[in-house]
SELO-544770 format. One record per residue (C-alpha): residue in one letter; z, x, y. Coordinates in nm, 4 decimals. Example, Ala and Ser with C-alpha at 12.3 -4.5 7.8 and 13.67 -1.06 7.14 Angstrom:
<nodes>
NODE  aa        pz        px        py
NODE   A    0.7800    1.2300   -0.4500
NODE   S    0.7140    1.3670   -0.1060
</nodes>
This chain:
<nodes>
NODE  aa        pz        px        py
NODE   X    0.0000    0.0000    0.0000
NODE   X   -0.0744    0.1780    0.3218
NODE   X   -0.0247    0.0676    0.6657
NODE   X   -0.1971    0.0248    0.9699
NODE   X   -0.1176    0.2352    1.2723
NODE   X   -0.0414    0.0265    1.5699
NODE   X   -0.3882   -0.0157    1.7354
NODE   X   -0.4142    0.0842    2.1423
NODE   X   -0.2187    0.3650    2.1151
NODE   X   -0.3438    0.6230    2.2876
NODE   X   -0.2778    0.9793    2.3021
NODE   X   -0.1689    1.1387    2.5642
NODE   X   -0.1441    1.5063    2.6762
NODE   X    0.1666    1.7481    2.5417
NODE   X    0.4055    1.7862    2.7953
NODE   X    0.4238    2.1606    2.9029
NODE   X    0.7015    2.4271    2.9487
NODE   X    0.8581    2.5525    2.5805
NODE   X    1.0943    2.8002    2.7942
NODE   X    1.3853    2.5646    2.8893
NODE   X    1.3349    2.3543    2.5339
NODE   X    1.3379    2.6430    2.3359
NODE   X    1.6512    2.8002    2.5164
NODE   X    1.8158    2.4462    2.5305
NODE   X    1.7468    2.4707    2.0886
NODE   X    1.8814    2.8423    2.0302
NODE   X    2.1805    2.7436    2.2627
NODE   X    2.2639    2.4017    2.0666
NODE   X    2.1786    2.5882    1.7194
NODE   X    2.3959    2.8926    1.8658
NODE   X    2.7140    2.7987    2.0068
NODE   X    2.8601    2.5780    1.7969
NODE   X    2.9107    2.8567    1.5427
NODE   X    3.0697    3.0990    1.8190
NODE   X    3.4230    3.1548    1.6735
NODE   X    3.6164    2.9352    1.9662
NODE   X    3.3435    2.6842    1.9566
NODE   X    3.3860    2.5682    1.5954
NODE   X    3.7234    2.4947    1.7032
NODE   X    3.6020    2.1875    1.8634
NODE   X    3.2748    2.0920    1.7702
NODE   X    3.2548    1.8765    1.4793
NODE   X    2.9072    1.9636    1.3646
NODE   X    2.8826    2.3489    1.3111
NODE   X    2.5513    2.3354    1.1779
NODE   X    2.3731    2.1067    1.4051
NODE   X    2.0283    2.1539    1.2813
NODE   X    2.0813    1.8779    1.0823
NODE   X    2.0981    1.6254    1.3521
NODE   X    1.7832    1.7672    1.5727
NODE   X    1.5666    1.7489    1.2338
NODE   X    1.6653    1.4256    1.1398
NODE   X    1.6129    1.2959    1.4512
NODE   X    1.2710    1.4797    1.4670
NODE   X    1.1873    1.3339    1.1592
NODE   X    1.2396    0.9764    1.3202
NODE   X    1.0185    1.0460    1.6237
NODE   X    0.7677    1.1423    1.3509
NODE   X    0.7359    0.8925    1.1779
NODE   X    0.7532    0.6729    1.4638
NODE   X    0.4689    0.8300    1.6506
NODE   X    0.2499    0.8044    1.3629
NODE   X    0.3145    0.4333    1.3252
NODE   X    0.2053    0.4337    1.7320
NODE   X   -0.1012    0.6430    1.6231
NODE   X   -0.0047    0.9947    1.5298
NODE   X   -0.0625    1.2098    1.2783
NODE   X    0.0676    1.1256    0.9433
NODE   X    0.0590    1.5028    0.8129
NODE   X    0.3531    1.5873    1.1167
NODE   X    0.5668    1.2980    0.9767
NODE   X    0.5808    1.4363    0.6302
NODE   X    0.6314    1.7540    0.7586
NODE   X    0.9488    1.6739    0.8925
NODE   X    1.0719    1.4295    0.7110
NODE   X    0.9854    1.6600    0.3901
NODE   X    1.2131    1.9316    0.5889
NODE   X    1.4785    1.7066    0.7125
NODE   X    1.5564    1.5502    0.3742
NODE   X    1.5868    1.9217    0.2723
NODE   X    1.8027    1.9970    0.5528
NODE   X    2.0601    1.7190    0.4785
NODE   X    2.0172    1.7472    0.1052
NODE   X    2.1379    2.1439    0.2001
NODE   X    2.4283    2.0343    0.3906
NODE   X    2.5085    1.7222    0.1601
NODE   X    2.6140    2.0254   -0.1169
NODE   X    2.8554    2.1804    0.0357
NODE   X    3.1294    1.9377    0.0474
NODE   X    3.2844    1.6102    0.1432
NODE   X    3.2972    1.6737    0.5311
NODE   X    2.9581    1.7587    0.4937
NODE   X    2.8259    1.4906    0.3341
NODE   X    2.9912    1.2777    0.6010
NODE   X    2.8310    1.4532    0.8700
NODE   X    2.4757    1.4318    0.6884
NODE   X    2.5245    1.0588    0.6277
NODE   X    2.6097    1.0581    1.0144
NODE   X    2.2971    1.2615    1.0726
NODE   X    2.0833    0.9602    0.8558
NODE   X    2.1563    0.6591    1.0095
NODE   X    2.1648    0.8005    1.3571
NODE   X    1.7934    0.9329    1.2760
NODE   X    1.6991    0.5889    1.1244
NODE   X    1.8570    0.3831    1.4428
NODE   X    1.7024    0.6024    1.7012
NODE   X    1.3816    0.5852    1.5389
NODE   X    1.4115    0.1794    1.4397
NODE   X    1.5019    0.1349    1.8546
NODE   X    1.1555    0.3639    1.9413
NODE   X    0.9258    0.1162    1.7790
NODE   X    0.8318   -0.0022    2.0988
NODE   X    0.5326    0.0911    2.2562
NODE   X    0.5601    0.3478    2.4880
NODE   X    0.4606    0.1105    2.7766
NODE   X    0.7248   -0.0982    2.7431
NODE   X    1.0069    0.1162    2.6290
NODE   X    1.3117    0.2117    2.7643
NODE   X    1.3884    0.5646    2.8994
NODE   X    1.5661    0.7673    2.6639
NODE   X    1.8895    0.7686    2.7466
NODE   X    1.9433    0.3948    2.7330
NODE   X    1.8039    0.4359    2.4020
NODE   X    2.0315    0.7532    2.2787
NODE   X    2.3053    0.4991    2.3565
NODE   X    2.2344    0.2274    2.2246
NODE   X    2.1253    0.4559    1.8976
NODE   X    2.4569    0.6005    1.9601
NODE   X    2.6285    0.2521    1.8991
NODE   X    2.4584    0.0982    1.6059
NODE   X    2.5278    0.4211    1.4190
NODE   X    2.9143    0.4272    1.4997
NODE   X    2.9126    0.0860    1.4226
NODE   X    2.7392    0.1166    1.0937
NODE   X    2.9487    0.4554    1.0030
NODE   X    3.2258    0.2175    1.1042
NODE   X    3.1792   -0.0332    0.8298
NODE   X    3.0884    0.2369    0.5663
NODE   X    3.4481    0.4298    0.6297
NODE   X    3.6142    0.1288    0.5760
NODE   X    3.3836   -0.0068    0.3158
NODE   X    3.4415    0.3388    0.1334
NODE   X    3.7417    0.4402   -0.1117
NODE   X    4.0123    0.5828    0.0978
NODE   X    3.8900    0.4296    0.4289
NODE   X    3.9842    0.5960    0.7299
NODE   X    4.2377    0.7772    0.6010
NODE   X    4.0355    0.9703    0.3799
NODE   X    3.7711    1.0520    0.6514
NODE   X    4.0780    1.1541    0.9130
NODE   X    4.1653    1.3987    0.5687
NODE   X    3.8368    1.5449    0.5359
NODE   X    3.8253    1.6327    0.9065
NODE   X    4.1815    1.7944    0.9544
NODE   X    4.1160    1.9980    0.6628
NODE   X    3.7704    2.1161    0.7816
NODE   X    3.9342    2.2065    1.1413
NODE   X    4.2290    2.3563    0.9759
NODE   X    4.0232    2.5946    0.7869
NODE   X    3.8695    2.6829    1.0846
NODE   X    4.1424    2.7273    1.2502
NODE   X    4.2644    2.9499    0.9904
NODE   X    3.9785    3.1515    0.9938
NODE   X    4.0084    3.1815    1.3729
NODE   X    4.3853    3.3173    1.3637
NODE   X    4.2785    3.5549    1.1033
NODE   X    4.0669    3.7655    1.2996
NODE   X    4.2526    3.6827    1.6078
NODE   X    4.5658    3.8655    1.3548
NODE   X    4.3396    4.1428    1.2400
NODE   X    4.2341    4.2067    1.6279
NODE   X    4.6089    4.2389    1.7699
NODE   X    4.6824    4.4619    1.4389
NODE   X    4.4823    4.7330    1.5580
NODE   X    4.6021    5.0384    1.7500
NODE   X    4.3671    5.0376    2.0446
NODE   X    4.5295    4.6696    2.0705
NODE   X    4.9251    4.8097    2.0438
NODE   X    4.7901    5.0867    2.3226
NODE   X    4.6771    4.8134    2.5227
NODE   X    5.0085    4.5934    2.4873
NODE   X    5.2071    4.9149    2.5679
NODE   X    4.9891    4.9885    2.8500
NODE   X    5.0203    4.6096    2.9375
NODE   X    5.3429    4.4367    2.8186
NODE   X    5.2114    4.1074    2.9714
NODE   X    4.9588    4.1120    2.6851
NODE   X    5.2161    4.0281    2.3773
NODE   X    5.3235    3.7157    2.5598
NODE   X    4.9556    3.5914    2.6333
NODE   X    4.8613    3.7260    2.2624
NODE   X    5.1381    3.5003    2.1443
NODE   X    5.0021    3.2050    2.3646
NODE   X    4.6404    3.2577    2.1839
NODE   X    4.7969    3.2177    1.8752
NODE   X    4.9689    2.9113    1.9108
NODE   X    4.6909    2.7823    2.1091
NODE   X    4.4766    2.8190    1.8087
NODE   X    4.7309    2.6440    1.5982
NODE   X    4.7270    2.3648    1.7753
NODE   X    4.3398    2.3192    1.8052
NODE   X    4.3343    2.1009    1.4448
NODE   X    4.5357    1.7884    1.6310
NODE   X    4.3371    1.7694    1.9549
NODE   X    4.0010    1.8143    1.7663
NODE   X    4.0615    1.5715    1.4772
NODE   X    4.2114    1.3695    1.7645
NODE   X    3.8614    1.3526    1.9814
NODE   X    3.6742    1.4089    1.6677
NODE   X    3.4494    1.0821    1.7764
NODE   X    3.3875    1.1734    2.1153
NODE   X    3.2526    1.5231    2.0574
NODE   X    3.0245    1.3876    1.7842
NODE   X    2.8563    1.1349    1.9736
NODE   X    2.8343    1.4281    2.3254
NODE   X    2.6170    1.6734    1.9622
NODE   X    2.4195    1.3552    1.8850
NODE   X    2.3333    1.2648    2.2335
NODE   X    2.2472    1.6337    2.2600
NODE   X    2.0388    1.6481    1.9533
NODE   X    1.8759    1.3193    1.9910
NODE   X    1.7657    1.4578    2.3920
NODE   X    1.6628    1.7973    2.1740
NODE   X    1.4089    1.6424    1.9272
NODE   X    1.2711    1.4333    2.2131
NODE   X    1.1450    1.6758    2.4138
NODE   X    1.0358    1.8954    2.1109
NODE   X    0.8476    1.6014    1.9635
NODE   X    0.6803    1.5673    2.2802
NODE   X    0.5528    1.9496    2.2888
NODE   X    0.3635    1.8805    1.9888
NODE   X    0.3287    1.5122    1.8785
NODE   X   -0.0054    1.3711    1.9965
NODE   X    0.1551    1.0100    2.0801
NODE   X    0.4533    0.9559    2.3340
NODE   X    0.7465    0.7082    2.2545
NODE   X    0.8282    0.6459    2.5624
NODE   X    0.8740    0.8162    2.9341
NODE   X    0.9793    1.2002    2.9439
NODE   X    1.3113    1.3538    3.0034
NODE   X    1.3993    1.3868    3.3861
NODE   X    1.4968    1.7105    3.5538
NODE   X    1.8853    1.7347    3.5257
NODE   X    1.9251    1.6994    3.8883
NODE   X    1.7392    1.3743    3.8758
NODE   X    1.9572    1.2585    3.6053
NODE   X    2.1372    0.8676    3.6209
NODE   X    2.2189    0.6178    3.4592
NODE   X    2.4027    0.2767    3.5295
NODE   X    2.6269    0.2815    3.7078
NODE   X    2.8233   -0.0102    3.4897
NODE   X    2.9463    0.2455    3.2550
NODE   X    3.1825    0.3544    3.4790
NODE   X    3.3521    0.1041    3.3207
NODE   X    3.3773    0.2844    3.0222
NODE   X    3.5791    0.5680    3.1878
NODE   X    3.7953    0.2548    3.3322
NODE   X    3.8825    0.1666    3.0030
NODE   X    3.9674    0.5117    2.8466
NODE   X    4.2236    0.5738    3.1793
NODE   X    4.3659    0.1903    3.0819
NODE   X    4.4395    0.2879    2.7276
NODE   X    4.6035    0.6414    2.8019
NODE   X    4.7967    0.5610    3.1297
NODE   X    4.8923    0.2019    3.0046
NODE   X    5.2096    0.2091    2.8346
NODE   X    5.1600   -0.1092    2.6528
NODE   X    4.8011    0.0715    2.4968
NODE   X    5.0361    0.3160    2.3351
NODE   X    4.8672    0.2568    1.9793
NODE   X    4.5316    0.2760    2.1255
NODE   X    4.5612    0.6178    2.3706
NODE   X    4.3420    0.8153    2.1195
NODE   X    4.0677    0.5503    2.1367
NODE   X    4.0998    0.5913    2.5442
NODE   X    4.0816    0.9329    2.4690
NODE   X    3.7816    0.9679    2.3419
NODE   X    3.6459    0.7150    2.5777
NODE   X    3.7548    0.9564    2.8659
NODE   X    3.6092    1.2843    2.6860
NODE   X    3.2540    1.1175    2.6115
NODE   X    3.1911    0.9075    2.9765
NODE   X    3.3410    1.1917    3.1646
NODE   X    3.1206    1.4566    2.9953
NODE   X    2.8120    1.2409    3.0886
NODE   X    2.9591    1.1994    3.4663
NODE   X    3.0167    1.5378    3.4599
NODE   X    2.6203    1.5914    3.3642
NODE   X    2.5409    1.3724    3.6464
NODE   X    2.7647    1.5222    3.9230
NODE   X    2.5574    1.8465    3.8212
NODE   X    2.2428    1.6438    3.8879
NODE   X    2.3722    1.5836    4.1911
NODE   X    2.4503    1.9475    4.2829
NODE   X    2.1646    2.0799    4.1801
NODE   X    1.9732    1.8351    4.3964
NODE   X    2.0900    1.9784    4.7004
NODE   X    2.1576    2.2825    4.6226
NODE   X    1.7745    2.3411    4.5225
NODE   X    1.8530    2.6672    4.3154
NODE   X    1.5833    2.9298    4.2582
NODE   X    1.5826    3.0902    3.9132
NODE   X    1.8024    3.3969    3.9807
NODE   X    2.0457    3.1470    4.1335
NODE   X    2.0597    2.9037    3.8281
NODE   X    2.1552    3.2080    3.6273
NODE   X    2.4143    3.3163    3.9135
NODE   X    2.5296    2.8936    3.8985
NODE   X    2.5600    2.9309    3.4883
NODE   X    2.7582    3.2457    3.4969
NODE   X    2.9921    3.1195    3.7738
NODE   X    3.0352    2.7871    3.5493
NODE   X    3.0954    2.9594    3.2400
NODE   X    3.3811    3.1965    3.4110
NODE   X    3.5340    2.8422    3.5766
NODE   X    3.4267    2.5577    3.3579
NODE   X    3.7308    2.3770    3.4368
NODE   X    3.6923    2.4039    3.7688
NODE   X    3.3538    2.3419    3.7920
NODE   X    3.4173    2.0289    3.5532
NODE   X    3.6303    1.8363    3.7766
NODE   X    3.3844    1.9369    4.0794
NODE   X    3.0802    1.7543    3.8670
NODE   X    3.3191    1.4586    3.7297
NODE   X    3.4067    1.4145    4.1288
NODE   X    3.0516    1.3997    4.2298
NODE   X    2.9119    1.2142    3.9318
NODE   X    3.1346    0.9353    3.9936
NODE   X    3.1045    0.9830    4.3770
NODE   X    2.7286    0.9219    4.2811
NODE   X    2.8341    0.5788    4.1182
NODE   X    2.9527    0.4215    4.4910
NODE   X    2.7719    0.6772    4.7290
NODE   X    2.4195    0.7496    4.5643
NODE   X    2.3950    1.0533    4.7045
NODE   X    2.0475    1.1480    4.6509
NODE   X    1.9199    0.8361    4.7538
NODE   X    2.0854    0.8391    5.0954
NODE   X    1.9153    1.2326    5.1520
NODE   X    1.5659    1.1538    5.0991
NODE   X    1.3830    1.1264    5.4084
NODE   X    1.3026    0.7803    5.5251
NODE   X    0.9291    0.7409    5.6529
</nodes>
């Protein structure tokens, strides 16, 4: 039985510029497997959500009129890729089931012609929530429930955790480190501070363990779209804006609203890790937006943008509130809007 592309599709020219996507891939393949990374990022291997979610813009753009032969290609390597990552254990598996049903949902909401489809990130999102509502039912639909799945994921943090205070041990065993710490007697006490930082990690991480998955996904999903577009002959829908053009309604602000209700509330008590993780995933998307916002005016030039990384890098936290301030500034105030020039 075969089936019949959807007729008046037509293709359209490859978007250009592989520098910032292929960057943008070795940094999302990279840094989640940089030792204080892992610490917090659920998915350490992340290839498995950017080829799954290839795979889905595949097979989607040949149903709009691509080619079939770049749909089996990657859905012949994707299945490989989570059949890989399926082997090596239980938290793995999880994550590759994840990786599944966020591919099939993303792809099952890009159906649409490209005409009349939404921009992507309306569609990440609402990709976003029919997976965590479909993992939902299958973690309480599975043996163990929730429990089980909160099990898997402290003992996966834990180990890397452990992992992490071994070296961190092995490092402050050294002698060039005991010169140091006699050189500098401050050091002990900060070394000691590292240490039970690290231990500590597993609770926060297992805590915000949803949040931080669905900031990968949205990353990954964002990933495979503009790589699909590089190379797949037809387009799903309109391409990724320029960070500093980047918005979105301005009703999930609401979402932030609710995550401060549930941790400041005392009556939300049972709830606070649910607001939680609703403050960690809007306020990492506000935070993206207040950046839009900066680099609108600030206009940087290339050598700039890699002075603007370094400096946020060095002070992330600082620069983090700066961009949450802005971003939801940008909610009220529009900035951009009120600096363009009116004719």
């Amino acid at each position: 039985m075969t089936v019949a592309a959807a007729p008046d599709a037509p293709a359209v020219e490859r978007e250009r510029g592989w520098w910032p996507v292929v960057i943008g891939a070795l940094a999302f393949l990279v840094v989640p497997t940089v030792p204080g990374m892992r610490l917090f990022l659920p998915v350490e291997h992340t290839l498995v959500l950017v080829v799954t979610a290839l795979a889905a813009c595949a097979v989607v753009g040949w149903w709009s009129g691509g080619r079939l032969g770049l749909a089996v290609l990657w859905t012949t390597l994707a299945g490989w890729v989570v059949w890989r990552e399926s082997q090596v254990g239980t938290y793995s598996l999880l994550l590759a089931g994840w990786a599944l049903v966020l591919g099939a949902s993303f792809g099952a909401l890009s159906l649409r012609r490209a005409a009349h489809a939404p921009p992507f990130f309306p569609r990440a999102l609402s990709a976003l929530g029919v997976t965590l509502l479909l993992a939902g039912a299958a973690v309480l639909a599975a043996p163990g429930g929730p429990t089980q799945t909160r099990t898997e994921a402290t003992a996966e943090f834990s180990r890397r955790a452990d992992a992490a205070l071994r070296d961190w041990n092995t490092m402050t065993a050294t002698p060039e480190w005991k010169q140091f710490v006699t050189a500098n007697p401050t050091a002990d006490s900060l070394a000691q501070q590292m240490t039970a930082q690290i231990q500590a990690t597993p609770a926060a991480s297992v805590t915000l363990f949803p949040a931080m998955l669905a900031l990968e996904s949205l990353a990954a999903l964002a990933l495979a779209w503009a790589l699909y577009h590089r190379f797949g002959r037809a387009r799903l829908g309109p391409p990724l804006a320029r960070v500093r053009d980047f918005r979105f309604s301005d009703q999930l602000v609401w979402g932030l609203v609710a995550g401060l209700a549930l941790v400041v509330v005392p009556g939300f008590a049972p709830l606070r890790a649910v607001g939680a993780n609703l403050l960690m995933f809007f306020g990492a998307i506000y935070a993206l937006r207040g950046m839009g916002v900066a680099l609108y005016f600030l206009a940087p030039g290339r050598w700039l943008m890699v002075l603007l990384v370094g400096f946020s890098l060095l002070f992330y936290n600082v620069v983090g509130v700066l961009a949450l301030g802005l971003g939801l500034g940008d909610t009220w105030l529009d900035w951009r809007r009120r600096a363009r020039p009116k004719t």
